[in-house]
C-alpha positions, 0 to 999 in steps of 0.5 A, spaced: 500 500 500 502 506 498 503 512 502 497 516 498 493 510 498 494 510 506 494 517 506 486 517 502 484 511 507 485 516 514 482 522 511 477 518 508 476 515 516 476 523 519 470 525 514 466 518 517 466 521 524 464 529 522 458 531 523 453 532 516 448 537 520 451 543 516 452 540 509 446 542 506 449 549 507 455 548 504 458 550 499 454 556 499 452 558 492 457 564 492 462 559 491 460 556 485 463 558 478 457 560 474 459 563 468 457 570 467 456 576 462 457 580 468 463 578 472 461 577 480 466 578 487 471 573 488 468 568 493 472 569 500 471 563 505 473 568 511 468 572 510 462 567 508 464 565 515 464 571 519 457 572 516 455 565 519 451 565 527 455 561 531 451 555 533 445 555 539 450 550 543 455 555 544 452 560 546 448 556 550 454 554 553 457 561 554 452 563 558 453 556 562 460 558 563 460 565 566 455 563 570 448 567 567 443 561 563 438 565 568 439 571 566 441 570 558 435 563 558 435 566 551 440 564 545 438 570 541 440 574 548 447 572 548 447 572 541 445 579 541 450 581 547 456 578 542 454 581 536 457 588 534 454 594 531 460 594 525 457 587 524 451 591 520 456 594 515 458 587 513 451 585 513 448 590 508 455 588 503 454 582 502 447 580 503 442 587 502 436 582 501 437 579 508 433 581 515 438 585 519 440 581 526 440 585 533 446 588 536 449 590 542 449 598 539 444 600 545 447 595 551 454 597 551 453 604 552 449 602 559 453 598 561 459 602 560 455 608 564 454 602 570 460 600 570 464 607 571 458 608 576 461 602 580 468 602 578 468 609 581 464 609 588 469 603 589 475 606 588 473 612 591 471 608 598 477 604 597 482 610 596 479 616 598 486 620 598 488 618 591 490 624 587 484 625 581 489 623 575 491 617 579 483 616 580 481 616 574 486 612 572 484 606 576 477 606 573 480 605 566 485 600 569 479 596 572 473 598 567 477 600 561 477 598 553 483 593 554 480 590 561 474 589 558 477 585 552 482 581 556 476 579 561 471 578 554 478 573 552 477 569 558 469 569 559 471 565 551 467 570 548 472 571 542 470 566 537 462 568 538 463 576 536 461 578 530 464 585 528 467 588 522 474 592 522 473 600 521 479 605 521 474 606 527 473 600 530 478 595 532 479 587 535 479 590 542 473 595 541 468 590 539 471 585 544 469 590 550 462 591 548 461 584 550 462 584 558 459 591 557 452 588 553 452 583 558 452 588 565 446 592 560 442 585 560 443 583 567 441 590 570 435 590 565 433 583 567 434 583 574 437 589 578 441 594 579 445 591 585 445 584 581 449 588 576 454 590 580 455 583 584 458 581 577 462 588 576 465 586 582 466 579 581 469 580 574 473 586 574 473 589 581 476 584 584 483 585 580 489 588 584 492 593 580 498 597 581 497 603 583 503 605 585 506 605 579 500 610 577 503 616 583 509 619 579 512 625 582 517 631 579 518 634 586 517 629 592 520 633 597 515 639 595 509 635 595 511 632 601 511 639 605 505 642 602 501 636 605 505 637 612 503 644 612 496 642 610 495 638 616 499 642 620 505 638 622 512 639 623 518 641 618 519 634 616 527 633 616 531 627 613 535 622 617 541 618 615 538 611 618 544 606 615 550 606 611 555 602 607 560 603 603 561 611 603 568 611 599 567 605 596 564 604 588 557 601 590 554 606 596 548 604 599 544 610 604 538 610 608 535 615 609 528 617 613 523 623 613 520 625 620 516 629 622 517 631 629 517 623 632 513 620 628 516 617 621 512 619 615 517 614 610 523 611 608 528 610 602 535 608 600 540 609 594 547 610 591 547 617 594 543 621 599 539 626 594 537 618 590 535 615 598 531 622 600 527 623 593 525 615 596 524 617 602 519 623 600 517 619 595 515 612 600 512 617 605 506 620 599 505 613 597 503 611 604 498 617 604 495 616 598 495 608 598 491 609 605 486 603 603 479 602 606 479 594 609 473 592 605 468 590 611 469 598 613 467 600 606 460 604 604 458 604 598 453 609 594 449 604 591 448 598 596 443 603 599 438 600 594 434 594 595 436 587 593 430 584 590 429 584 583 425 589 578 427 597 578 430 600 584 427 607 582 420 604 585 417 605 592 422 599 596 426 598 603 432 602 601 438 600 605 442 603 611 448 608 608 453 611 612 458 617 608 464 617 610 468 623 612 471 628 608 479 627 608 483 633 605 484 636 599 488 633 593 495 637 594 497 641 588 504 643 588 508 647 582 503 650 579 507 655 575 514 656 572 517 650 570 510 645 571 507 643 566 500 646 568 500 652 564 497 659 568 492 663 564 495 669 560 494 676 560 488 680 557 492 686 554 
């Protein structure tokens, strides 16, 4: 037996065990050769593929997965959350003549909206000293484009989007609707606090560095300007260690007190290197300060837990705001800052 022969047997065992269910729908009639007087598109497999719905089984499973068949009992429910607004555009293209599908245009903006909503009660309540660009980059970080494409990734929504590439429009915007979509149906299907518990379950409950946000030109002044804002004492730098002085690695520690109480602590290759970290360390404390999560009070918990509209007449929840910390220090508003001081009316 031959190596073609044995080759034509295996393929010819694979194709037993395939499923004949969609068949009969292919090849579509675009794929055949017809000769025309009036010369027709190529046939391109990809996009007849693109324009196929994924099967019932697969969404069904998608909503399984995430934890939603209650609230997704619907196969056209999830097959409107994974379907884009773009994918309307390939639609009208390559088949004019065929009803239009359902797409998630008016969920993901409403899930946008709650998610923002959430994302920023949560982190105001768990960091209420961090600065407002910092603030904001923290809600991008959890319920940002990118966040919500990777989580839509590992909730395997990828291969049931349907979307059409624009100069306006790519991968990661498409995937993002879909999480967003799905937080819109549960809060029209179920509740406001309903949607909220999958925010926090999804994307909440990720760490994200924010110590990597807080960037300082001038520690050493912002620090100043909060110790006078809380009316405590000069704060002066300390050498705590030492090692090497004369040799060609040095390493110094340096702490910064305010009266006796030390506010932080850094180490470098030279004393300036060591108290730019020490000023720096002593901010990060101030404005890393958590919330433990049994302390935290959120806006929305206040209404009710039951399902349907939470505007109606319901039994709203205790709620509890918390003090008003300081103000966001603001330091080196002029000269070589980037911040730009308004010009003069001549």
């Amino acid at each position: 037996m031959g190596h073609v022969h044995k080759r034509l047997i295996t393929s010819a065992a694979k194709l037993a065990s395939v499923s004949t269910a969609h068949l009969p729908k292919f090849p579509p009639k675009d794929a055949l050769f017809v000769q025309r007087e009036i010369p027709k598109p190529p046939f391109s497999p990809e996009t007849w593929a693109q324009l196929q719905p994924p099967p019932e089984s697969a969404l069904s499973a998608f909503a399984h997965r995430i934890g939603l068949a209650s609230v997704l009992p619907s196969s056209d429910v999830v097959l409107q959350a994974c379907t884009h607004s773009s994918f309307l555009t390939l639609q009208r293209q390559h088949s004019p003549h065929a009803p239009l599908p359902s797409t998630n245009a008016h969920l993901a903006p409403l899930g946008n909206s709650l998610m923002g909503l959430f994302a920023s009660e949560y982190v105001h309540a768990a960091y209420p000293y961090l600065p407002t660009r910092v603030f904001k980059a923290a809600v991008t970080a959890h319920v940002g484009t990118q966040t919500c494409a990777s989580v839509a990734q590992e909730m395997g929504a990828t291969p049931l989007l349907r979307w059409h590439r624009s100069p306006e429009i790519i991968h990661a915007d498409a995937l993002a609707s879909v999480p967003r979509s799905i937080t819109a149906l549960i809060y029209h299907n179920r509740s406001l606090p309903s949607a909220r518990q999958f925010v926090h379950s999804y994307f909440l409950s990720r760490d994200i560095d924010l110590r990597g946000m807080i960037k300082f030109r001038d520690p050493k002044k912002a620090l100043l300007e909060m110790v006078n804002k809380l009316n405590r004492e000069w704060p002066k730098s300390r050498l705590l260690k030492e090692t090497g002085r004369y040799s060609n690695f040095p390493v110094f520690v340096v702490g910064i007190y305010s009266g006796a109480d030390q506010l932080g602590e850094g180490f470098g290759s030279s004393l300036k290197m060591a108290e730019f970290r020490a000023a720096e360390d002593a901010l990060h404390r101030v404005y890393l300060t958590r919330t433990p999560n049994h302390l935290l009070r959120l806006p929305t918990s206040t209404f009710p837990l039951g399902l349907g509209n939470v505007f109606q007449e319901g039994e709203e929840n205790a709620y509890t705001a918390p003090e008003l910390v300081m103000p966001e220090i603001t330091y080196s508003s002029s000269g070589k800052s980037s911040v730009l001081r308004p010009r003069r009316q001549l």
